[in-house]
C-alpha positions, -999 to 999 in steps of 0.1 A, spaced: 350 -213 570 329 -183 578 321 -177 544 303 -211 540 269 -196 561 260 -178 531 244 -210 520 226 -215 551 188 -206 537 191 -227 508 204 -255 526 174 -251 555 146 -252 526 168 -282 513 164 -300 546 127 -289 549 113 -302 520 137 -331 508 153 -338 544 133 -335 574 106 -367 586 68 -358 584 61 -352 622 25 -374 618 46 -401 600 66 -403 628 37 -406 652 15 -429 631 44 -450 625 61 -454 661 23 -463 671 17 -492 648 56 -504 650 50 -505 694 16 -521 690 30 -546 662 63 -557 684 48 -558 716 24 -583 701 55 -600 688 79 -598 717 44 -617 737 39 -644 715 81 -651 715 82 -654 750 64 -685 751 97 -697 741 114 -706 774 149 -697 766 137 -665 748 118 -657 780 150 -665 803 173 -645 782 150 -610 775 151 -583 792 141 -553 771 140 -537 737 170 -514 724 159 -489 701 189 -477 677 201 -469 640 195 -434 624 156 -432 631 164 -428 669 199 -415 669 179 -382 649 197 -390 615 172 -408 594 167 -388 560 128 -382 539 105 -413 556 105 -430 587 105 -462 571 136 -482 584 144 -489 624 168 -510 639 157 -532 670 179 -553 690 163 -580 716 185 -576 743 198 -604 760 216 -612 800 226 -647 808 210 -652 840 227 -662 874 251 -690 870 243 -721 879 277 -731 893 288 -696 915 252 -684 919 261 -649 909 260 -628 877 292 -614 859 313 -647 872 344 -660 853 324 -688 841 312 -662 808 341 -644 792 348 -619 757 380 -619 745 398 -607 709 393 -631 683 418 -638 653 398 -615 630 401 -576 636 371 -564 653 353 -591 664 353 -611 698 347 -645 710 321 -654 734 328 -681 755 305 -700 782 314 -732 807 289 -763 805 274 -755 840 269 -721 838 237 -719 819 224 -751 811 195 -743 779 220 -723 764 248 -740 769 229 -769 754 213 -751 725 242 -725 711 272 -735 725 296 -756 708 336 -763 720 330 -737 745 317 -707 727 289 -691 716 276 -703 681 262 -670 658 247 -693 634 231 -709 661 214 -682 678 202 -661 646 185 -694 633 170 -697 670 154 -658 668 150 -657 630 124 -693 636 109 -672 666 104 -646 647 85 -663 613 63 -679 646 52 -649 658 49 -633 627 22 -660 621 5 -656 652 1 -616 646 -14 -622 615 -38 -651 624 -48 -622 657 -61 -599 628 -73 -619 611 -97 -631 638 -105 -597 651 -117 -589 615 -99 -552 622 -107 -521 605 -71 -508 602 -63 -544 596 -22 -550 596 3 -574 582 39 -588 590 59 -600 568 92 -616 568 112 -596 544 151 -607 543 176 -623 567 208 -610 564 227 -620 601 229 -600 628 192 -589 621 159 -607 602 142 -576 583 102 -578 588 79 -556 571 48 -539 588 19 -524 572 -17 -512 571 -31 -488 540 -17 -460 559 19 -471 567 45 -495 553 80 -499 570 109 -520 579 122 -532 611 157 -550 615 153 -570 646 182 -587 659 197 -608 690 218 -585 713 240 -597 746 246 -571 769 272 -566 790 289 -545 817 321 -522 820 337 -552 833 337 -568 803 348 -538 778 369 -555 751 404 -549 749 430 -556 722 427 -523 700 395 -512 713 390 -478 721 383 -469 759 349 -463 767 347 -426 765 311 -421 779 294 -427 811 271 -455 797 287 -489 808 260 -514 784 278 -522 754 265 -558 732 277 -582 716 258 -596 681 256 -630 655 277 -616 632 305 -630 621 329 -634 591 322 -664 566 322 -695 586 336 -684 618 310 -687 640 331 -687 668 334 -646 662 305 -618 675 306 -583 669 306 -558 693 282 -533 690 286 -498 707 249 -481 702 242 -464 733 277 -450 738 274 -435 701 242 -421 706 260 -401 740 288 -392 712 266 -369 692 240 -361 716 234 -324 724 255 -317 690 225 -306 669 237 -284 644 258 -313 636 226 -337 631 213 -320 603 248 -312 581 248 -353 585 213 -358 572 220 -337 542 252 -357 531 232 -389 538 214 -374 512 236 -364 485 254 -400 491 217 -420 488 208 -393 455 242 -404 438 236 -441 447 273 -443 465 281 -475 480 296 -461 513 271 -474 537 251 -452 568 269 -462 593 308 -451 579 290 -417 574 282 -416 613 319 -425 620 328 -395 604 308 -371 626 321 -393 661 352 -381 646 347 -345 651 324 -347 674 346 -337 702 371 -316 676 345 -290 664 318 -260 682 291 -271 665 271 -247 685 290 -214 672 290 -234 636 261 -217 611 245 -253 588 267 -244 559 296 -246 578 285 -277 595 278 -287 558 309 -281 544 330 -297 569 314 -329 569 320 -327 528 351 -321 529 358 -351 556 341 -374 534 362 -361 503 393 -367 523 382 -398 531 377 -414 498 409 -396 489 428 -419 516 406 -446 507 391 -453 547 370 -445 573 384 -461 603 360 -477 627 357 -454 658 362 -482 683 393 -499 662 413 -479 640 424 -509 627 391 -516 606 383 -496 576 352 -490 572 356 -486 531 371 -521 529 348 -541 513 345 -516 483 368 -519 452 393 -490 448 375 -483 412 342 -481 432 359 -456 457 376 -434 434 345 -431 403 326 -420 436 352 -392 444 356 -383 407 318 -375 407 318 -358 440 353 -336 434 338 -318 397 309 -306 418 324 -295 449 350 -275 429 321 -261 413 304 -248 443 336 -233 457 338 -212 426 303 -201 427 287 -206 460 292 -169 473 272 -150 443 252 -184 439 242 -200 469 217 -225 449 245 -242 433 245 -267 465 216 -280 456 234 -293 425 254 -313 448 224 -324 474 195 -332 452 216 -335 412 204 -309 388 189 -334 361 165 -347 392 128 -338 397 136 -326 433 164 -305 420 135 -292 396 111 -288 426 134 -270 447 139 -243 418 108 -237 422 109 -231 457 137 -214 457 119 -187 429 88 -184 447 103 -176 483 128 -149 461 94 -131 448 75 -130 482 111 -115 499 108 -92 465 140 -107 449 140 -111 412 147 -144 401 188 -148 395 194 -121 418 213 -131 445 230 -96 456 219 -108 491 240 -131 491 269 -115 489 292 -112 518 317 -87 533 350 -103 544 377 -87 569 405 -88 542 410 -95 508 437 -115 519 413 -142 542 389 -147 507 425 -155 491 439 -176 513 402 -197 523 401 -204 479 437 -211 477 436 -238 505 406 -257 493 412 -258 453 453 -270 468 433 -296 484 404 -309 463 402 -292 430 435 -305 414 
């Protein structure tokens, strides 16, 4: 794997200029999205239940887990929720509220006694349990209100840097707004969130909780009709997972990237499980970026080889499922011809990565060329010369053995 770092400077001005979030972006952006949803969150708590249930915001998704790739321009925002103190035994965290496996893999049920919480018990709960339908209707109608309210504020205000909210899609657990002003334009996916305590960690295939963070949710998802069913949801232990693991952070962001430049249908969140799986495995810290790189390439190549990604917390949910095996193996197919390529070439061409990140027919693929040419001349490297590149091994036997293995594996 040593021999990978030779790709490390073209995969740094990859990440630089294709990659990396614009650092007054980021600021201009978290500004109007914390103005914009504390506004929100204000006008929503007029809603009595919604004020009983609140407590705080949970920030998650790639934009604050450090993976989001070229614009800060999606976040994902949960309203967190805690059933207050029963009404019957006077205390939190009694017997009267209860998670337990459901029928479906992954998913739990959420049941509540009649005299536990009376409003929601009234308003959500039907044959004992928790209603998903119920409750995203409930925050999605809260929602459009304050969406109108925020709008009718600027309106009044007559504001300079005048903004507008928009409802944008609904797709349960989360209703997707849009915010913008002639500066900015981003989505938000808000979405109802239940939290609850160590003591209620789900069993039945679950993983153990492998971090010191005790908070884990539970969200209105379900499958078709079964609104019985919620879906855990494991954030904050995930963002303990891969924290302190930078060099593995940015090895991600780049295979986000190839994966969104080759449109493949293997969503954001599968690509994280990857990394949880080696987050523990692997020294990221002694790892150069084209090592990092490589390994996560080669996961994901293994994966659509096996055809899953298990789910971290269940191993008994792929992750690839819902994608047709044609789907699955045209995406490997496309992958495979360009990995073997770079394998072949990468140590007295380091740029043919970039094939593989940005696609050579591409304007950024042409932009980076460009880049990459100009940065030779000012280090006073003809263009195509890439003698610098070259790299000294122990043995010949290690450069042997290192090809051998991978074009065995992947270049059949």
């Amino acid at each position: 794997m040593k021999m990978y770092y030779v790709m490390d400077e073209v995969l740094q001005l990859i990440n630089k200029n294709f990659v990396s979030l614009d650092n007054e972006d980021i600021k201009g952006t978290n500004r109007l999205l914390h103005t914009t949803l504390n506004k929100m969150v204000e006008y929503m708590k007029e809603d009595p239940i919604f004020k009983l249930l609140y407590i705080d915001n949970y920030f998650g998704g790639s934009f604050y887990d450090k993976l989001k790739v070229e614009k800060p321009d999606e976040f994902d925002i949960d309203f967190v929720f805690s059933l207050p103190e029963c009404e019957t035994c006077k205390i939190k965290k009694c017997r009267c509220i209860t998670l337990k496996t459901s029928n479906t893999t992954g998913f739990l049920c959420f049941k509540i006694k009649k005299n536990c919480c009376t409003p929601v018990y009234k308003n959500f709960v039907r044959n004992g349990y928790m209603q998903t339908n119920l409750i995203f209707n409930w925050i999605k109608s809260l929602i459009m209100k304050a969406i109108s309210k925020v709008n009718a504020e600027q309106k009044r205000n007559n504001s300079r840097r005048k903004t507008h909210v928009s409802l944008y899609s609904e797709c349960a657990p989360a209703v997707k707004i849009c915010i913008k002003n002639k500066k900015y334009k981003f989505h938000i996916d808000l979405a109802p969130a239940f939290q609850f305590d160590q003591s209620y960690w789900p069993k039945g295939g679950f993983k153990k909780n492998p971090s010191s963070t005790e908070q884990f949710s539970v969200v209105p998802m379900s499958p078709r009709d079964q609104y019985d069913y919620w879906r855990p949801s494991f954030q904050a232990q995930e963002k303990k997972i891969i924290a302190n693991k930078e060099r593995m952070k940015p090895a991600l962001r780049l295979l986000k990237k190839m994966k969104s430049n080759r449109t493949h249908q293997i969503s954001s969140y599968a690509l994280k499980t990857l990394i949880m799986e080696e987050a523990d495995n692997v020294e990221w810290s002694e790892m150069s970026l084209g090592e990092s790189f490589m390994l996560l390439l080669e996961k994901y190549i293994d994966a659509l080889q096996d055809g899953h990604i298990w789910y971290y917390w269940n191993t008994k949910v792929n992750l690839l499922g819902y994608l047709k095996k044609k789907t699955v193996q045209n995406h490997l197919n496309e992958i495979l011809k360009i990995y073997c390529k770079v394998i072949q070439e990468y140590e007295d061409n380091p740029i043919v990565i970039a094939e593989l990140i940005l696609k050579k027919d591409s304007k950024e693929y042409r932009k980076f060329i460009n880049l990459w040419n100009r940065r030779q001349l000012q280090n006073g490297i003809p263009n195509g010369n890439n003698d610098i590149y070259l790299v000294a091994f122990d043995s010949f036997s290690e450069i042997f053995l290192s090809r051998l293995t991978l074009a065995n594996k992947h270049c059949r």
